[in-house]
Structures are given as C-alpha cells and as structure tokens.
C-alpha positions as CSV (number, residue, x, y, z in Angstrom):
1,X,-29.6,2.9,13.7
2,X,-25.9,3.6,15.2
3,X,-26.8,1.4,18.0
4,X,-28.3,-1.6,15.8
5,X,-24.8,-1.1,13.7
6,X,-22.6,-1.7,16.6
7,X,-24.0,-4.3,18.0
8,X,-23.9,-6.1,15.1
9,X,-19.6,-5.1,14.5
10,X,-19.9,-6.8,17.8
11,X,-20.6,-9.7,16.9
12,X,-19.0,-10.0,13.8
13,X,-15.7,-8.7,15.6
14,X,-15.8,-11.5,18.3
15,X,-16.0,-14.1,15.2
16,X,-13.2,-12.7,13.0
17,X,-10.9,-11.4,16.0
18,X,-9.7,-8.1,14.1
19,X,-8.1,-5.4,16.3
20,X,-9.9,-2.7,16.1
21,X,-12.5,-1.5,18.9
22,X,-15.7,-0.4,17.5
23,X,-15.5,2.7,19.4
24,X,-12.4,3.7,17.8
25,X,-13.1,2.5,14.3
26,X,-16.5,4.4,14.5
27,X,-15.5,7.5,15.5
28,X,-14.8,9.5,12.7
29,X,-18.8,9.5,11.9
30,X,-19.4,10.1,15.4
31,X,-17.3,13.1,15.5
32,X,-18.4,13.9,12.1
33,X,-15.6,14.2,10.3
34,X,-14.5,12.2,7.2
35,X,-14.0,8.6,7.2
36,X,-11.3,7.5,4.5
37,X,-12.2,4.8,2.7
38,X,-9.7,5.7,-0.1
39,X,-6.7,3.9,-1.4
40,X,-4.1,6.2,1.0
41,X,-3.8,7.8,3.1
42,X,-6.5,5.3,5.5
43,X,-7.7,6.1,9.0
44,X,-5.1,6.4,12.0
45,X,-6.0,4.2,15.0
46,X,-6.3,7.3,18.3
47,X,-3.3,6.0,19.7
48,X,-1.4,6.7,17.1
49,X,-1.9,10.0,16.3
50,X,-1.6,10.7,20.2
51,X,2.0,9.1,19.8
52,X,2.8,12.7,17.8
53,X,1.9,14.5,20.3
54,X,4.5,13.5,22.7
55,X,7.6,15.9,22.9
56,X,9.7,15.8,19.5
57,X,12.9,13.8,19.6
58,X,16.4,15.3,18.3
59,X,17.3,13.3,15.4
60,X,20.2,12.1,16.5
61,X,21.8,11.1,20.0
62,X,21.2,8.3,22.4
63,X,17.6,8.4,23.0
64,X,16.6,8.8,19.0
65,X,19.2,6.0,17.7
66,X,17.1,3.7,20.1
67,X,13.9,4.5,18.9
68,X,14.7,4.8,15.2
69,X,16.4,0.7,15.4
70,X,13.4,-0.2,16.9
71,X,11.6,0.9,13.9
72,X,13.7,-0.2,11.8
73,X,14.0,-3.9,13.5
74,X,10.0,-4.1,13.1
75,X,10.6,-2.6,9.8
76,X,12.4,-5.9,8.5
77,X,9.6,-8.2,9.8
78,X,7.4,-6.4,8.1
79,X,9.7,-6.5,4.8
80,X,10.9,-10.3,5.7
81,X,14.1,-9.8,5.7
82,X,17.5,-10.9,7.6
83,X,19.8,-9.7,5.1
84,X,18.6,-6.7,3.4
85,X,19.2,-3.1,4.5
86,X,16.2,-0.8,5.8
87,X,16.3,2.6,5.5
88,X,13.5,5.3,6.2
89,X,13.4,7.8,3.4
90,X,11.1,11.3,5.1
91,X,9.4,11.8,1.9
92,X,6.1,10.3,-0.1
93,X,5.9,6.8,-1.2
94,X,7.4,8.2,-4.6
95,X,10.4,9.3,-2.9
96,X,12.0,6.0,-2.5
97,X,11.0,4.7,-5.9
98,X,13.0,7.7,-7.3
99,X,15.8,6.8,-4.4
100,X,15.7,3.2,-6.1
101,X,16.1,4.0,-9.9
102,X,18.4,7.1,-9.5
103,X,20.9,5.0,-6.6
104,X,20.8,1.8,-9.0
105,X,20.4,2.4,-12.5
106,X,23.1,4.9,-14.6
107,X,22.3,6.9,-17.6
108,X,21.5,5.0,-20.9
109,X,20.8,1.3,-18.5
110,X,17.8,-0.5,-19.8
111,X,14.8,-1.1,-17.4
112,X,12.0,-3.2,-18.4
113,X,9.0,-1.8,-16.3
114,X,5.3,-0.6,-16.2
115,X,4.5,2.9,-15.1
116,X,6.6,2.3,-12.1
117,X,9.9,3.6,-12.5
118,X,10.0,4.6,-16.1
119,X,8.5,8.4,-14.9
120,X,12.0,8.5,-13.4
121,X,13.8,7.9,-16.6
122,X,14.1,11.0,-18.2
123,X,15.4,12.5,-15.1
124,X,18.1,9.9,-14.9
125,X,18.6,9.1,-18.3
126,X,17.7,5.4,-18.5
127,X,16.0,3.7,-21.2
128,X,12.7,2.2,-20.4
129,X,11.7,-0.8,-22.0
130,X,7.8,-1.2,-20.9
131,X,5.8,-4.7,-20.3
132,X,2.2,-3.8,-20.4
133,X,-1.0,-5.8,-20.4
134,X,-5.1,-4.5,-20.0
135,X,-5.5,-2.4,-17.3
136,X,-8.1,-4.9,-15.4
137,X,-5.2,-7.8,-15.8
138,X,-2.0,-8.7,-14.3
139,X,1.2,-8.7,-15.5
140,X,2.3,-11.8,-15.7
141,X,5.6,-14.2,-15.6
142,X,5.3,-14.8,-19.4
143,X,4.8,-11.6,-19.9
144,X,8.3,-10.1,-18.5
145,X,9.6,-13.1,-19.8
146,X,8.7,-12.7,-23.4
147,X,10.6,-9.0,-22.8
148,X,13.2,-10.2,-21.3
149,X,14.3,-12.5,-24.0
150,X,13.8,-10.1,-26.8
151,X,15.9,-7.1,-25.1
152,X,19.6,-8.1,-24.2
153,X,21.2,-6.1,-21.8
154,X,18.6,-5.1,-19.7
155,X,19.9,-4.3,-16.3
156,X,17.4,-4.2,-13.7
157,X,13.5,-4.8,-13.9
158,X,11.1,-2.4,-12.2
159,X,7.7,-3.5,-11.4
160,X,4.5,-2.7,-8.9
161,X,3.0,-4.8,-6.6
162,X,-0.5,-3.1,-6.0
163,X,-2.1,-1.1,-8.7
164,X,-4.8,0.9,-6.6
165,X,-6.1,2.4,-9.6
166,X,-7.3,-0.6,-11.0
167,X,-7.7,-2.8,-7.8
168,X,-5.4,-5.3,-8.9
169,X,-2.2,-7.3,-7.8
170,X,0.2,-8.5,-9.6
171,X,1.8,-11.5,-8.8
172,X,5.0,-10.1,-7.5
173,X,7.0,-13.8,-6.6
174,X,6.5,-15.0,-9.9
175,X,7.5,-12.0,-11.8
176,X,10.4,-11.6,-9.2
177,X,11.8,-15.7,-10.3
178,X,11.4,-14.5,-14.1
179,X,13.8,-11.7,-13.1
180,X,16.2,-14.0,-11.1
181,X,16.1,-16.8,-14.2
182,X,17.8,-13.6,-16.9
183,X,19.7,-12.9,-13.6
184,X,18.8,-9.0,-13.5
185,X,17.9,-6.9,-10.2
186,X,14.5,-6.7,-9.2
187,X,12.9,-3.1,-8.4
188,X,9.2,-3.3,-6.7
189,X,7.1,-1.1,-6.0
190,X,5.3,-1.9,-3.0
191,X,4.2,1.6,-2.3
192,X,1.0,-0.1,-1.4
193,X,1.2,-3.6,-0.3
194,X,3.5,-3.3,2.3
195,X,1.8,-3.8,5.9
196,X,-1.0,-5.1,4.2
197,X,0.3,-8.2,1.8
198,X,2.8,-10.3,1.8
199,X,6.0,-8.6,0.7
200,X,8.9,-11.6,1.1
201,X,12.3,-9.2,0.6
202,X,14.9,-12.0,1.3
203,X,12.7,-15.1,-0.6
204,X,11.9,-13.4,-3.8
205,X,15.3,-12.3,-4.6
206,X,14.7,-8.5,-4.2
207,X,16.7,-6.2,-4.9
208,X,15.1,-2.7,-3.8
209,X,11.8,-2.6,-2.9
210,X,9.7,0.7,-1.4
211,X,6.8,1.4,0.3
212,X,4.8,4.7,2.0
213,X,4.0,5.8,5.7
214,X,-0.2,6.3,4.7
215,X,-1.4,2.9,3.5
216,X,-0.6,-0.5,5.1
217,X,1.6,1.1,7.8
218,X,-1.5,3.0,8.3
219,X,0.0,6.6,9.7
220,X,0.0,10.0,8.1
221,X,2.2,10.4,4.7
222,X,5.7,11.1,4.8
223,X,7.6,8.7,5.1
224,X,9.1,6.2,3.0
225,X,10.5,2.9,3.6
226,X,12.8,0.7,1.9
227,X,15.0,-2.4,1.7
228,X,18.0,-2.9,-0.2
229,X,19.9,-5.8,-1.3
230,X,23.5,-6.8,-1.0
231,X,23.5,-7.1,-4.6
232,X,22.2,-3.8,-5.0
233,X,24.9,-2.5,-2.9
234,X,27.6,-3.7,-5.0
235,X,25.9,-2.0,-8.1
236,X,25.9,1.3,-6.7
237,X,29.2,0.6,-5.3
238,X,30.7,-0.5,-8.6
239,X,28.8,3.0,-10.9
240,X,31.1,4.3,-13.2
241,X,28.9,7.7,-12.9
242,X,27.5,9.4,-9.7
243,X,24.6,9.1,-8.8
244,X,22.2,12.3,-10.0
245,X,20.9,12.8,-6.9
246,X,21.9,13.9,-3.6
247,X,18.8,13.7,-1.0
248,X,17.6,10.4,-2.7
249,X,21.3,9.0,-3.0
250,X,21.1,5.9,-1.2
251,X,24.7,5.7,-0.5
252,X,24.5,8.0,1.7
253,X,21.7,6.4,3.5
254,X,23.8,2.9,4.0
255,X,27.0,4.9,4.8
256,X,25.4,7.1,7.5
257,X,24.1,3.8,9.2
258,X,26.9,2.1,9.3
259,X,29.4,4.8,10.1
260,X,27.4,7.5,12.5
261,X,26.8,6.0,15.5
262,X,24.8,8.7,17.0
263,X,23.0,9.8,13.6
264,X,21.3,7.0,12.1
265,X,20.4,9.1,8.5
266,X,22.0,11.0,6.4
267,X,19.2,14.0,6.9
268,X,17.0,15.9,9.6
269,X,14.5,12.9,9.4
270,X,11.0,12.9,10.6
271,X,11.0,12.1,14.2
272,X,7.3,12.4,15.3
273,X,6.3,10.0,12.1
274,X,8.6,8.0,12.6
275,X,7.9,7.9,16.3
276,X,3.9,6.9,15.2
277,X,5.5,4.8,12.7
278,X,6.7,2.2,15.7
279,X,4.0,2.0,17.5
280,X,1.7,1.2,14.3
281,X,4.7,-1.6,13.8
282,X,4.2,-3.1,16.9
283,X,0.9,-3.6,16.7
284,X,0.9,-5.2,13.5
285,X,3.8,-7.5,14.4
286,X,1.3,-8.1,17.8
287,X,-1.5,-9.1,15.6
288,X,0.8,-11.4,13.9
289,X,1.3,-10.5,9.9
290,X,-0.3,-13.7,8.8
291,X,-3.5,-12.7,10.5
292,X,-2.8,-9.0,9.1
293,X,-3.3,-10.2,5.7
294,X,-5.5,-12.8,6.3
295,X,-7.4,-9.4,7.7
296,X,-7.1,-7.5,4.3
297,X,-8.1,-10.9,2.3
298,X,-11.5,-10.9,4.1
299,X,-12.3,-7.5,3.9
300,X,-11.5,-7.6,0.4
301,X,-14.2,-10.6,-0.6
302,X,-16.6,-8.7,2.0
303,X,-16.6,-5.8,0.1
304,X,-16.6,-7.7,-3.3
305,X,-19.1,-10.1,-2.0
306,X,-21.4,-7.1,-0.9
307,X,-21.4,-4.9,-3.8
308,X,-22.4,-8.3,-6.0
309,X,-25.3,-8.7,-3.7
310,X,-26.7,-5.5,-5.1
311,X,-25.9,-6.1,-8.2
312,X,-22.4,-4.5,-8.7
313,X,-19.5,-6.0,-10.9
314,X,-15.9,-6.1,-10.5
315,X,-13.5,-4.1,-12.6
316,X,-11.0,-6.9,-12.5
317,X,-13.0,-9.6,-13.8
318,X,-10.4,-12.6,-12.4
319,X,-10.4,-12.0,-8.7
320,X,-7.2,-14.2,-8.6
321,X,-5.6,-10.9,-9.0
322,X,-8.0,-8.8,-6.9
323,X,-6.5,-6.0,-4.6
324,X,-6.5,-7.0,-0.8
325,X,-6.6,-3.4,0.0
326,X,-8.4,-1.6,-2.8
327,X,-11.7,-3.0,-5.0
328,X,-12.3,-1.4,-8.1
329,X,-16.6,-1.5,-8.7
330,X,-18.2,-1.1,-12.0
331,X,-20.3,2.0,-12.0
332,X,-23.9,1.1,-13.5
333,X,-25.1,3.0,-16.6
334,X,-28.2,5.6,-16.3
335,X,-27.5,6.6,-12.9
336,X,-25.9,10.0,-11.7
337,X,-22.4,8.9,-10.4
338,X,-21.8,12.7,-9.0
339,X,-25.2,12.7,-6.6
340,X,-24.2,9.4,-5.6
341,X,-20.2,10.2,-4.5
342,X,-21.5,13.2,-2.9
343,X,-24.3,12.2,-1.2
344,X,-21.6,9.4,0.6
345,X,-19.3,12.6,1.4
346,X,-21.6,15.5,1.8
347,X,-24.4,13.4,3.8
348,X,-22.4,10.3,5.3
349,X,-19.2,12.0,6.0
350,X,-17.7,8.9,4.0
351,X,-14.9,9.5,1.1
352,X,-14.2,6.4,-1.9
353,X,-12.1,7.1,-4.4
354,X,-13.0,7.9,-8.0
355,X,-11.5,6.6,-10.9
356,X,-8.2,7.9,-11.8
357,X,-9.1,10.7,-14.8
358,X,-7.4,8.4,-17.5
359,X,-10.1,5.9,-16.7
360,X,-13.8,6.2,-16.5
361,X,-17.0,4.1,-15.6
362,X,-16.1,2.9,-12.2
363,X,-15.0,4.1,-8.5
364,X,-13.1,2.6,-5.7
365,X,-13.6,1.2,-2.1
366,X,-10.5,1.3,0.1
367,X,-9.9,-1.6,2.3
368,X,-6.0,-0.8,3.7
369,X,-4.3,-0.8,7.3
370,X,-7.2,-0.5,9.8
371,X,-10.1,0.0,7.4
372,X,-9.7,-3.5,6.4
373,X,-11.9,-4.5,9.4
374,X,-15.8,-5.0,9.7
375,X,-16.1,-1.6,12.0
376,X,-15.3,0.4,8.6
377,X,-16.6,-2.1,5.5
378,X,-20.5,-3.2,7.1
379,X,-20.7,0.8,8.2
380,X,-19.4,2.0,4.5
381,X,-21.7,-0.6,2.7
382,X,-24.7,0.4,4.9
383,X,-24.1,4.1,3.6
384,X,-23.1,3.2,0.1
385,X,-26.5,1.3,-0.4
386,X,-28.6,4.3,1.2
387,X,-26.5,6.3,-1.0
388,X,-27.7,4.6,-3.9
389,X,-31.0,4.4,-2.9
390,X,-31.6,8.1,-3.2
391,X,-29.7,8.0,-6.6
392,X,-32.9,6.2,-7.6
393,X,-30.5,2.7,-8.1
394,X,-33.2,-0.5,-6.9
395,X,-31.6,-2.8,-4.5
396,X,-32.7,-4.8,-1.5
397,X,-31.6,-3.2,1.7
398,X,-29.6,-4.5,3.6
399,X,-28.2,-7.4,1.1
400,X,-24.7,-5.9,0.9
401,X,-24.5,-6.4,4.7
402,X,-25.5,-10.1,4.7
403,X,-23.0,-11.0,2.3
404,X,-20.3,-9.2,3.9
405,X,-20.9,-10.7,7.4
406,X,-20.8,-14.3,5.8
407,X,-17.2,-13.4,4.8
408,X,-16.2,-11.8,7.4
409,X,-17.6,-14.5,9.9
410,X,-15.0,-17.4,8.0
C-alpha cells in the first residue's frame, strides 16, 4: 500500500512541480509519529529543524546582525514591501497583534474590528466598534463601509485575513481601499496567511500587519513577524499617552534597529528560530511566492474537490472566499464523529482539527506551509476515507483520490 502511494505522489509531484520530496513529506507515518494536518503549527521540512541544532548565536554582535538582516530582507519579500519596517516579535502570533493595537491605538480611540483586535481593548482601553457578518461569510467592503460611515472618529480599522476556524478569507485588498477611502490606518491580522497568500504590505496601504513562526512560514511557534508603516510611525510618534506596554512597545523595536548597530532588537530574541526562520525564507523565495500560493490554491480545491467526491460539503458554501490553507468540511449526521477523529489519530497517526468549541457540526483539514503539497493531501485523504469506512459512512474508495489528483495535475 505505502509503495502503491508513493509512486503515485511521484507522478503527481513531477506534474505539479511542488518542493517537497516524498521521502521527506512521508516520513512522519513512517516514523510513526503524528502528521499535522491542523491549521498551525504544520510539519517542519528535516532541514529545517536540523538548522536548530547548529550551535546557538549571541543575539547581538557581528555574526548575529548578519543573519538576523538576512531574515529580515526575505522577510519584506514575503510581506511585499520596500517601505515598511520588519520587525521580529519572539512571541506567538498573538503577540504582535497585541504589539499592533497597544503601539498604535491610545485609550478611549475607536477601532472598528472583528474578533481581531478588540480582545486587546480592555487591556488598552480602546473602544471597539465591531463589523460582523455569518461565520461561513466574508466580511466584506460594504460591510466596513456601512461602519465606517455611521461611526465618526474612528481611528484605525483592525481586521483578519484568514479565519482558520471557519476556513474562510476575507478579501483583505478590498477592505484595506474601504479603509484608505475614510482615510484611517489599517491593522491586519495575517497571523495565518502570511507565507501562504498573498499579503501586499506596501500596495494595500497597510498600516501594521502581523503574522506567526508555525503556519505559512512553516517552523515551530514563537515567533512573530510584522511590518509597520511610515504612517504608523508618525502615530505612535505623535501619542499624547505612553504606550501601556513595554515588551510589545514597538517603539522600541524601530529605535533599537535604527540606533544599535550591533543589537538589532530591543530583547534577548530567539536566535535558533529565527536561525530556522531563514532558511524556511529562502526556500520559499526559491520556489518563487507566485508558485507558493499558486501551491496552497491547488491543495485547497484538492482537498475540497476530494471530500465532494465522497459526498462531503463545504462549510463556506461560496468558495470565492475559501481558505487556501485551511477547509472547513461539513460533518454528516448519524455517524460517530469521535471514532472517526480518533481512528485518524490513534490508528493513522494523522491529526485535523476539530471545530472550534463555539461551533459544532464540522472539522477541519489543514493545507499550510509544506502540507499544501500532494505528499501530505492524497496520503491524508486515503486515511480520512478508510477512516470513514470503519465509522460505517458508504463511499467509493478511492474517489477522494481521483478528484484530488485532477486538481493537483492543472
């Protein structure tokens, strides 16, 4: 059986040209240990996670400052910027959202958002004013817009790119042009997207946007990266309180670049991530970004295209606004959802996510960083339907597989 499935990732990986060796993509099951198929954090390619084990840098000094502009030089390629400041945050993805709200906005500032960054407003004393719409549908343009016109004052807007619980994307250029039309900063979250869709820093008009180390960049958590505006500069610049935070205070992270030579950051930062962290960069810049998520596109109808074959639907019913890294499937009624998740983890060594507790009746198939490839979907699709199988759900075997593979062959 192993054999048969290799052979055919083969072929399929000479027709789609995607990185990934089938030797390394498989080896998780062959070592038999968990193969993450989650929304973050996603497999590590080998070489990678061998690049921590080299001897650990000082975080400062000659030899580190080269190593951490390196990073930070792929960084803005990946963020598409010239003019924008990067800065690499050691913390979760939520540290740099919190690094965003508490450096920009000052207590009692209105900020229209979504779930975003209005967690962060009791902490910082903003006032939240929240755009909403169903959770398996976008925000979209009209929506802010409709906000924006009824609230006056609003100062910045603070939105996400890539809702993983939902598997859905909003469309983040369009909501970014509403923001730039009531001329207000532009916060978004691309926690998730980064690495793995386009995130345009410098042609959207942001102002701060924020990702994490564990998804798109496709290393281990803790790191976060970020870019910053001019614009946003001259707002924190121009506060008439201090910021209310000290670790997360951005103003420290602009003013330790530009004024310590020999100590890039402002803390003891993360050298062994961030070490990993370049050489996951290059390789993404090497595969060229357009092909990246062209990469994450296809694996995204594969895996939708699959589960239809067996009868599955989609959560988010227009796929316009379908998740490149993360599908959201429809769990059917009358069959036992708990022998089927652990059957994949207990029996297949393969983890999908669940849905979030807040929302029921469907689960989630992670398709980020290198597990948007054919070495991880055809062998996770293979499982899922033998999963199924002995949770008594009727499908033809092998249907998922043949759908996929037409996708993946474009």
């Amino acid at each position: 059986m192993a054999v048969r499935i290799i052979r055919s990732l083969m072929g399929v990986e000479a027709m789609t040209g995607v990185r990934d060796k089938v030797a390394g993509a498989m080896n998780g099951w062959f070592r038999n240990e968990k193969v993450l198929m989650i929304p973050g954090p996603t497999e590590v390619d080998p070489d990678v996670l061998s690049a921590m084990s080299a001897p650990v840098y000082a975080h400062y000094m000659d030899q580190w400052v080269e190593v951490y502009w390196e990073t930070i030089k792929l960084l803005k390629q990946v963020f598409a910027t010239e003019r924008g400041d990067v800065f690499l945050i050691t913390g979760s993805g939520t540290a740099g959202l919190e690094a965003s709200a508490m450096s920009l906005l000052e207590p009692g500032d209105k900020v229209v958002t979504d779930d975003s960054y209005s967690v962060f407003a009791e902490a910082g004393g903003f006032h939240p004013v929240m755009v909403t719409s169903p959770v398996d549908e976008p925000i979209l343009a009209d929506d802010l817009r409709k906000v924006l016109r009824k609230e006056p004052g609003v100062k910045a807007v603070g939105l996400l790119h890539n809702r993983t619980w939902t598997g859905l994307a909003n469309p983040l250029k369009e909501l970014s042009e509403v923001a730039a039309e009531f001329d207000v900063s532009f916060m978004a979250d691309a926690v998730s997207s980064l690495g793995s869709m386009p995130v345009n820093f410098d042609e959207w008009k942001l102002d701060l946007c924020s990702s994490a180390s564990q998804k798109g960049p496709a290393i281990p958590p803790g790191l976060a990266p970020l870019a910053m505006s001019a614009r946003a500069w001259k707002i924190m610049e121009g506060r008439k309180q201090p910021v209310r935070a000290f670790y997360l205070n951005l103003k420290r992270y602009k003013n330790a670049a530009a004024t310590l030579p020999y100590h890039p950051t402002p803390n003891t930062c993360a050298t062994v991530l961030i070490n990993a962290l370049r050489l996951s960069l290059k390789k993404l810049v090497a595969e060229g970004l357009e092909n990246v998520y062209r990469r994450h596109a296809l694996a995204a109808k594969a895996v939708r295209e699959g589960m239809k074959a067996i009868g599955f639907k989609m959560f988010v019913k227009d796929e316009t606004y379908a998740s490149p890294t993360v599908t959201a499937i429809k769990w059917p009624e009358g069959y036992d959802y708990a022998k089927f998740w652990n059957t994949l983890y207990n029996k297949y060594n393969l983890m999908i996510g669940h849905s979030p507790p807040q929302f029921t009746g469907y689960f989630r198939i992670a398709h980020m960083g290198n597990t948007a490839s054919s070495q991880y979907i055809l062998p996770t699709l293979s499982y899922v339907e033998k999963a199924l199988i002995e949770t008594g759900y009727k499908l033809s075997p092998g249907a998922s597989l043949e759908a996929a593979q037409k996708v993946l062959a474009q």
